[in-house]
Residue frames as qw, qx, qy, qz and C-alpha x, y, z in Angstrom:
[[0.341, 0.511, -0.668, -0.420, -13.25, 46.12, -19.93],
 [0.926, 0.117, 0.042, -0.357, -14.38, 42.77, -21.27],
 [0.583, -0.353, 0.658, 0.319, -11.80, 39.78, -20.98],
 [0.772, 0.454, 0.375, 0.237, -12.89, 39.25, -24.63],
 [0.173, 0.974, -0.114, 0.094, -11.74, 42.94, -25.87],
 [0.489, -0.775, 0.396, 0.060, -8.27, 42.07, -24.44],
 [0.021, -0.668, 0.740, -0.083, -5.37, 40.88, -26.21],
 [0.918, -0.116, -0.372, 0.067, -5.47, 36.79, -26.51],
 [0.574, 0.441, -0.469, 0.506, -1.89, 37.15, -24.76],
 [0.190, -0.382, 0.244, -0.871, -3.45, 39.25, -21.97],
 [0.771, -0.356, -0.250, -0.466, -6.21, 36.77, -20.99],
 [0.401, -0.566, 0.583, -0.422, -5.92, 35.37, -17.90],
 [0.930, 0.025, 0.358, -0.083, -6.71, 31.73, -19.05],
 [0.823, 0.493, -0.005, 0.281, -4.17, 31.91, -21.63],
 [0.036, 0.779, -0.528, 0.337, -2.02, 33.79, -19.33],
 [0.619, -0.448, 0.524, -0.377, -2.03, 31.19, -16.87],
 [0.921, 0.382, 0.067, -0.033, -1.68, 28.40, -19.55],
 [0.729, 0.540, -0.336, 0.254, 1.70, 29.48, -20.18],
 [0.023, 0.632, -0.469, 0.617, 3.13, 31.53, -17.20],
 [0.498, -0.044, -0.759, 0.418, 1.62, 29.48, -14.66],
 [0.294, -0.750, -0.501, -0.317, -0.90, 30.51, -11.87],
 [0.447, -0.617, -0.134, 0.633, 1.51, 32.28, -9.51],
 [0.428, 0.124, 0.343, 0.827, 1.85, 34.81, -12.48],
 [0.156, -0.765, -0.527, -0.336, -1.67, 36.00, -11.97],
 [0.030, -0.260, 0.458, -0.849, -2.93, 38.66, -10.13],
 [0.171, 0.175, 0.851, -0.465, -5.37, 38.36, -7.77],
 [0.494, 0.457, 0.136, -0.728, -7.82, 40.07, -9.95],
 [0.397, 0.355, -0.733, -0.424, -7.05, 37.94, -12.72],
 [0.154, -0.119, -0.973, 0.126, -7.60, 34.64, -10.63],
 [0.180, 0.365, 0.625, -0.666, -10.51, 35.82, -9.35],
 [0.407, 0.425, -0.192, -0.786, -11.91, 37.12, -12.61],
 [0.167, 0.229, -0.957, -0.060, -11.03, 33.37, -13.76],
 [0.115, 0.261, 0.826, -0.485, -13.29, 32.09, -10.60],
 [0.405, 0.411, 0.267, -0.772, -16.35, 34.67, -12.03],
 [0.563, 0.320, 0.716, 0.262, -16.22, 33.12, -15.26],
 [0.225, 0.609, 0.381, 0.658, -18.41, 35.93, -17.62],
 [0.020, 0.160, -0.248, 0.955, -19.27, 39.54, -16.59],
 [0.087, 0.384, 0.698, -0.598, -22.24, 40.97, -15.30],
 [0.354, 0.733, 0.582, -0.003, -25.40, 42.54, -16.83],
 [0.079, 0.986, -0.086, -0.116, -24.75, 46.27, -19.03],
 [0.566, 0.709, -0.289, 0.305, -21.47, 45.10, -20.42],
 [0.533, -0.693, 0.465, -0.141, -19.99, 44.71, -16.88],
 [0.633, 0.429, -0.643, 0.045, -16.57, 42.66, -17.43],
 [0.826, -0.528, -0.182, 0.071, -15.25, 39.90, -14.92],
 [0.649, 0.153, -0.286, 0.688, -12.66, 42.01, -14.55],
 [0.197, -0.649, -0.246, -0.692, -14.67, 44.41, -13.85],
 [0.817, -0.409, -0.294, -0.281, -16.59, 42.81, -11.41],
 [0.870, -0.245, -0.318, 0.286, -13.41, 41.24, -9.68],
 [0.110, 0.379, -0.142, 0.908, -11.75, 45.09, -9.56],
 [0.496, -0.505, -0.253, -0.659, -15.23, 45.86, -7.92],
 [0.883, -0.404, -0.229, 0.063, -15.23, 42.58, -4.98],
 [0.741, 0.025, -0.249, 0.624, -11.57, 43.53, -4.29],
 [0.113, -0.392, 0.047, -0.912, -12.02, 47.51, -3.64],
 [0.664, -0.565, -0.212, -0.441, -15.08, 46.36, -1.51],
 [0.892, -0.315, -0.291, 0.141, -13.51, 43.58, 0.69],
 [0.041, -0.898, 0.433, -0.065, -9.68, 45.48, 0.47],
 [0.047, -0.370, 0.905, 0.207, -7.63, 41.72, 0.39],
 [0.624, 0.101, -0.685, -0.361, -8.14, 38.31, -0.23],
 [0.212, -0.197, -0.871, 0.398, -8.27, 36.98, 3.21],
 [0.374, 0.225, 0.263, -0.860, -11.44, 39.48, 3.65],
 [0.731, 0.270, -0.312, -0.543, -13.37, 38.55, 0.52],
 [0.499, -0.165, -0.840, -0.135, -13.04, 34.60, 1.72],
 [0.073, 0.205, 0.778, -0.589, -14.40, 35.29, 4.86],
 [0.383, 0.120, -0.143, -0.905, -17.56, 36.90, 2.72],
 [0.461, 0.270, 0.828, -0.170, -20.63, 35.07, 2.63],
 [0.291, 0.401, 0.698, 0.517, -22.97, 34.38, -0.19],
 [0.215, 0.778, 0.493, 0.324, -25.34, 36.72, 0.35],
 [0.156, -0.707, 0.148, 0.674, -22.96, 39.63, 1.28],
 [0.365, 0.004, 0.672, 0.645, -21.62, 38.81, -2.31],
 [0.198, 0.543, 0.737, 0.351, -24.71, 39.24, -4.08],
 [0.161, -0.907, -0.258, 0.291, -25.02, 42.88, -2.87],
 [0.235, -0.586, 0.203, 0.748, -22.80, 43.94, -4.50],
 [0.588, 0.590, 0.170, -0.527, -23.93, 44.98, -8.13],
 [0.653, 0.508, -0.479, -0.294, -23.66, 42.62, -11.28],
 [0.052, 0.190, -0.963, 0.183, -22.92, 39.56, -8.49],
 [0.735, -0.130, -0.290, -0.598, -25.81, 36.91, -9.02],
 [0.824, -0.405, 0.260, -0.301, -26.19, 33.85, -6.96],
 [0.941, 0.228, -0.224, 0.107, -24.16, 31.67, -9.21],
 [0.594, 0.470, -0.475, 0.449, -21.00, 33.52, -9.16],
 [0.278, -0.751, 0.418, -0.428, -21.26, 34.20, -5.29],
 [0.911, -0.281, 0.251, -0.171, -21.47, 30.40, -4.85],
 [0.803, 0.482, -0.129, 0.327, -18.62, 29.95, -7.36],
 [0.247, 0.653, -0.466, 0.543, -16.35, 32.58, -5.29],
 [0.516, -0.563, 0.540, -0.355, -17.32, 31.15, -1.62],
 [0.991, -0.116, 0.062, 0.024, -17.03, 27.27, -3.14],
 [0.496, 0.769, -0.261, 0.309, -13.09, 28.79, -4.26],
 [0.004, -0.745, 0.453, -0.490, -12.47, 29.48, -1.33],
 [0.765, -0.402, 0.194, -0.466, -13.39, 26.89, 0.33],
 [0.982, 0.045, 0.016, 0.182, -11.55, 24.21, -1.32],
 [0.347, 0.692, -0.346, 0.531, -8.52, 26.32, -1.11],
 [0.546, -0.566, 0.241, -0.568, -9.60, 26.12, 2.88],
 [0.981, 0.148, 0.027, -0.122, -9.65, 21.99, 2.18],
 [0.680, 0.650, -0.194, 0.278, -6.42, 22.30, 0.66],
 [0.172, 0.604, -0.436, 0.644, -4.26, 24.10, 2.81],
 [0.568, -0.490, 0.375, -0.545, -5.76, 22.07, 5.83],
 [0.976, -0.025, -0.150, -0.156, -5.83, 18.30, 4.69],
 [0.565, 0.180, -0.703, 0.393, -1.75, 17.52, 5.66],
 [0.043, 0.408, -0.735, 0.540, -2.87, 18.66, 9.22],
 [0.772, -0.167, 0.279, -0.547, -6.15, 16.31, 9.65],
 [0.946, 0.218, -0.177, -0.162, -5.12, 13.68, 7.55],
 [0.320, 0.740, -0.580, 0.118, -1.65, 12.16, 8.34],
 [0.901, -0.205, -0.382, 0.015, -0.71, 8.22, 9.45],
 [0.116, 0.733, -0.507, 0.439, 1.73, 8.79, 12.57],
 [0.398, -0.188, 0.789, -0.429, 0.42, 5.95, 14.79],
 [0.142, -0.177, -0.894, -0.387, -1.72, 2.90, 14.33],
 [0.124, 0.617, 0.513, -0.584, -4.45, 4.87, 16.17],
 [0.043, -0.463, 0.391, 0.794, -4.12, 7.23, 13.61],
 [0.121, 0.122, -0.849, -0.499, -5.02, 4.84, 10.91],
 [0.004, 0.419, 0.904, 0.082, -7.63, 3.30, 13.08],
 [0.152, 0.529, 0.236, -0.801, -9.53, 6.84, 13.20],
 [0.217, 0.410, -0.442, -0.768, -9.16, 7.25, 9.89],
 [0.108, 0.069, -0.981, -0.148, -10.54, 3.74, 8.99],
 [0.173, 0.306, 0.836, -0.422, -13.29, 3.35, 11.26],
 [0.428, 0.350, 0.140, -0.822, -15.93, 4.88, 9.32],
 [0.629, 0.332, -0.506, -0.488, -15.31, 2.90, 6.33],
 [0.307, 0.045, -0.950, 0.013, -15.16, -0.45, 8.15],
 [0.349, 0.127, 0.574, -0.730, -17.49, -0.08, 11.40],
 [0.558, 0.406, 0.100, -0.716, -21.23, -1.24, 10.78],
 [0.698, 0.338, -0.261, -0.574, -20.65, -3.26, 8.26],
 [0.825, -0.152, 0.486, -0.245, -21.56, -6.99, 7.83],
 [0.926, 0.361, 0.085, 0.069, -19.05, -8.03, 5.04],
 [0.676, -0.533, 0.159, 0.482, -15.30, -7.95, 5.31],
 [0.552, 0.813, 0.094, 0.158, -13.62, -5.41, 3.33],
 [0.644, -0.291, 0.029, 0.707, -10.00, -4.31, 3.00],
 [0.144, 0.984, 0.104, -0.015, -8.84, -0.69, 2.69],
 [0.619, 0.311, 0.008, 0.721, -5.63, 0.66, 1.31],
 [0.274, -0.932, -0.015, 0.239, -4.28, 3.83, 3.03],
 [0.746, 0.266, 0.032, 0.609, -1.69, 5.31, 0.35],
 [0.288, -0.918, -0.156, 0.224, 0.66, 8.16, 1.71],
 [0.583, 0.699, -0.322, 0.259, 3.45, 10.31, 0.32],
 [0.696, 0.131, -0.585, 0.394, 7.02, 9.76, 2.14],
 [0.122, -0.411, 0.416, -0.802, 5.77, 12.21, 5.15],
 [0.114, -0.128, -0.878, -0.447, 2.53, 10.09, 5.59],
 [0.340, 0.191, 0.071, -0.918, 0.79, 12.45, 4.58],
 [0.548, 0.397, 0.699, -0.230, -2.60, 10.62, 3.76],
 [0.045, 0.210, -0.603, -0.769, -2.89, 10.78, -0.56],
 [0.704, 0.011, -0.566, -0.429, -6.15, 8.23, -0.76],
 [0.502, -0.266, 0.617, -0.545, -8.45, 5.90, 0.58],
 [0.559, 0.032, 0.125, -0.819, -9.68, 2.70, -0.82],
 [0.806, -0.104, 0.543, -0.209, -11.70, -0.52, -0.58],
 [0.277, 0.519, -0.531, -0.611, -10.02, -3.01, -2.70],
 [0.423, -0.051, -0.901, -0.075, -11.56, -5.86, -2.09],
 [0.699, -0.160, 0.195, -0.669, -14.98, -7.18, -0.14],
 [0.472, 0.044, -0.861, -0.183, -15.86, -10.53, 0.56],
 [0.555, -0.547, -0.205, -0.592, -17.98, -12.08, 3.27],
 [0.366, -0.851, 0.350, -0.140, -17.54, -12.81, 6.70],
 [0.894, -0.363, 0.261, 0.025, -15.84, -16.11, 6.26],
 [0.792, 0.156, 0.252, 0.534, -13.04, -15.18, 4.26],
 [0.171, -0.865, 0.042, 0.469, -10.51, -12.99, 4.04],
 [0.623, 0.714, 0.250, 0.198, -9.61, -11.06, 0.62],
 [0.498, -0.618, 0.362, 0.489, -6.20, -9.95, 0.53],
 [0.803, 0.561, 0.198, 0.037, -4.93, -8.90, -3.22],
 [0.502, -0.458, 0.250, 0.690, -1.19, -8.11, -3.19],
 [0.485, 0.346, 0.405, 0.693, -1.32, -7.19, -6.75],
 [0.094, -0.784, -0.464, -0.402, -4.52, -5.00, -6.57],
 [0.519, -0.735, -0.022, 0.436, -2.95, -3.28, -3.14],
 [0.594, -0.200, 0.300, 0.719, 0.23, -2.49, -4.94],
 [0.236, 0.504, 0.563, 0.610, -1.51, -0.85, -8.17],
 [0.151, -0.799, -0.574, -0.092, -3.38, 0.78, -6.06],
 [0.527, -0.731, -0.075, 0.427, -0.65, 2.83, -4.37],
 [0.357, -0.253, 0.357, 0.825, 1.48, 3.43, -7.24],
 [0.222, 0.612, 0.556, 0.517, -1.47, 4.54, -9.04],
 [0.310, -0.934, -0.175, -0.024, -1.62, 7.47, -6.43],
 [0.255, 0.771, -0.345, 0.471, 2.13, 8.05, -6.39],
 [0.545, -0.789, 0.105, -0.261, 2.20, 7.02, -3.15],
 [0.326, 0.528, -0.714, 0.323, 5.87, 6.29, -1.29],
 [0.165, -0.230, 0.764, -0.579, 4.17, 4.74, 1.95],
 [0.631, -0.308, -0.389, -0.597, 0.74, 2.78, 2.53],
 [0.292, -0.212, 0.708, -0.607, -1.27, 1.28, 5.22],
 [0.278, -0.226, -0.570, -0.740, -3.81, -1.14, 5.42],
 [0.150, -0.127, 0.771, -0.606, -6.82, -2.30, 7.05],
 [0.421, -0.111, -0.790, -0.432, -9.88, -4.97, 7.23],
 [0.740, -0.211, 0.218, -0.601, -13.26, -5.22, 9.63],
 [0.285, 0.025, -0.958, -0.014, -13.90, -8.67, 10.78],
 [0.448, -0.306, -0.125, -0.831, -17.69, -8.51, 10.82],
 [0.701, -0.316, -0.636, -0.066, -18.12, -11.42, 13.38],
 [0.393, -0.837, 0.131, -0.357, -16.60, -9.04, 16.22],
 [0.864, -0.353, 0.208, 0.295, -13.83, -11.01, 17.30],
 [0.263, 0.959, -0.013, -0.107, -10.57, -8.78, 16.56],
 [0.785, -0.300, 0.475, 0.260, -7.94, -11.32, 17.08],
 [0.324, 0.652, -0.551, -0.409, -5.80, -11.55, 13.92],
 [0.956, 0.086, 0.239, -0.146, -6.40, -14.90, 12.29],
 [0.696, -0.164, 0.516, 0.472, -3.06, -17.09, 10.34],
 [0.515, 0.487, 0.513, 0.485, -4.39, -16.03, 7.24],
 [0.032, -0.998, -0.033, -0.035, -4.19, -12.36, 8.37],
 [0.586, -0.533, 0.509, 0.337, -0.48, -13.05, 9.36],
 [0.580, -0.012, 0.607, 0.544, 0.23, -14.49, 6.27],
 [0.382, 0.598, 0.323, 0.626, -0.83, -11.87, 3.83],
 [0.355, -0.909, 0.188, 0.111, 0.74, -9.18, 6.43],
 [0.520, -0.417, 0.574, 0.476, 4.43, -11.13, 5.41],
 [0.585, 0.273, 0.596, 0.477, 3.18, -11.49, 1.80],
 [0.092, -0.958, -0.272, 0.005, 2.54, -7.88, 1.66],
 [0.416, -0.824, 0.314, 0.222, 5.00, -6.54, 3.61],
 [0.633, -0.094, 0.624, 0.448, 7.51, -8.87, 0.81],
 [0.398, 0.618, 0.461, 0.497, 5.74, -7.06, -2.56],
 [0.056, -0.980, 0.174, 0.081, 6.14, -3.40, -0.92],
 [0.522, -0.678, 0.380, 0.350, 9.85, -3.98, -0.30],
 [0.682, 0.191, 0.397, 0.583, 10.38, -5.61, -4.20],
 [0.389, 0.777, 0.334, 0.366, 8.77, -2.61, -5.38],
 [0.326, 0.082, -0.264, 0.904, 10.47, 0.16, -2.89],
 [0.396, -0.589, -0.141, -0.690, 7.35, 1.30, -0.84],
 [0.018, 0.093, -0.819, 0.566, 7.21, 1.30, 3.04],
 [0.458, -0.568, -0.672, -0.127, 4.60, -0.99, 4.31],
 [0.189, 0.514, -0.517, 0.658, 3.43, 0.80, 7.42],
 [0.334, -0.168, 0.651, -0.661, 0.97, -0.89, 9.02],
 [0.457, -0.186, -0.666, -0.559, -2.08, -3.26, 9.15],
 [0.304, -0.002, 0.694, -0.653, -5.20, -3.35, 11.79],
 [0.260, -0.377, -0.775, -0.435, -8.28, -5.20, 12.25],
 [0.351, -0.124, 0.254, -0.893, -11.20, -3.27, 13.36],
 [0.153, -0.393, -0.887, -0.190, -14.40, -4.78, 14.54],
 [0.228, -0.791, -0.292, -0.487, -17.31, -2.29, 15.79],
 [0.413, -0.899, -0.004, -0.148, -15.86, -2.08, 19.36],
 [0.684, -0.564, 0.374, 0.271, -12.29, -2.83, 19.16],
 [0.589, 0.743, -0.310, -0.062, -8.98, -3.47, 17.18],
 [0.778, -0.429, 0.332, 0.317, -5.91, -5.16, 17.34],
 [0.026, -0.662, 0.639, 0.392, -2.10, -4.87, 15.12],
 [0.945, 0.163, 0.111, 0.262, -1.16, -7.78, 12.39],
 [0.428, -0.631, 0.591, 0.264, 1.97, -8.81, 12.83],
 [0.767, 0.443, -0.415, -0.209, 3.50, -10.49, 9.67]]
């Protein structure tokens, strides 16, 4: 049967619209994922009846590569890349609280180093997290060059409650290689650490990285 031939009420996008995707079945989500049917009037319900009978669950059919998919009849390249990219970010999903998550100031600097290392102009990075801190977001809000450091309390702040976040971290390269924390790091570590608290967010940290080293700021 064609999703069109069905019942507006019945459709799985307009089910899910009202009822909410736990309401689905699996064929339904999955029919969702195929978009249209297949060649000869094949529906994507069809089709997603068809991948489920083959595979026998859902933890089978994500382990499925592409070109198992396509073997099977009225599955073309698109939609196998459409059902293994599904799964994948579901994979993404259900994995990011246990890579991502601030619990030390190691932690942070892991997470950091890529975006600072390497590079020959001083940037600052925001690290907003929810009240577990669980990483929500990375990013640079500010650049400047090596002789000055770019601290924006406002632009920080925005930045976090624009992500919801309940926690944040931050952190800034000091492209001359010398990882010492300078006064003017100190002081926008206390002026910082003074605009989280009006607003109710927990500062939790701030490091400077330079290519082979780091160090804490202390406000």
């Amino acid at each position: 049967m064609l999703i069109a031939d069905l019942p507006r009420t019945q459709r799985p996008r307009e089910r899910l619209s009202a009822l909410g995707p736990t309401a689905l079945a699996d064929r339904e989500l999955l029919a969702m994922v195929l978009g249209t049917g297949g060649s000869r009037g094949t529906g994507a319900h069809t089709l997603a009846e068809r991948m489920l009978a083959t595979y026998g669950s859902i933890p089978a059919l994500a382990r499925a590569h592409p070109a198992d998919l396509t073997a099977l009849p009225g599955i073309g390249a698109a939609k196998a890349a459409a059902v293994v990219a599904a799964f994948e970010l579901a994979r993404r999903a259900g994995s990011t609280d246990k890579r991502l998550h601030i619990g030390s100031t190691l932690d942070l600097v892991d997470l950091v180093a890529p975006m600072l290392r390497g590079r020959t102009r001083e940037r600052l990075v925001v690290v907003s997290c929810d009240t577990a801190n669980h990483v929500l977001h990375c990013e640079v809000v500010s650049e400047g060059s090596a002789e000055r450091s770019l601290v924006p309390v406002r632009e920080v702040i925005v930045s976090v409650l624009r992500r919801d976040g309940q926690a944040f971290a931050l952190a800034h390269n000091h492209p001359a290689g010398d990882a010492t924390p300078s006064d003017a790091d100190r002081d926008a570590t206390t002026r910082i650490e003074e605009a989280a608290d009006a607003v109710g967010l927990r500062f939790l940290d701030h490091v400077v990285l330079t290519d082979d080293g780091w160090s804490r700021v202390s406000g």
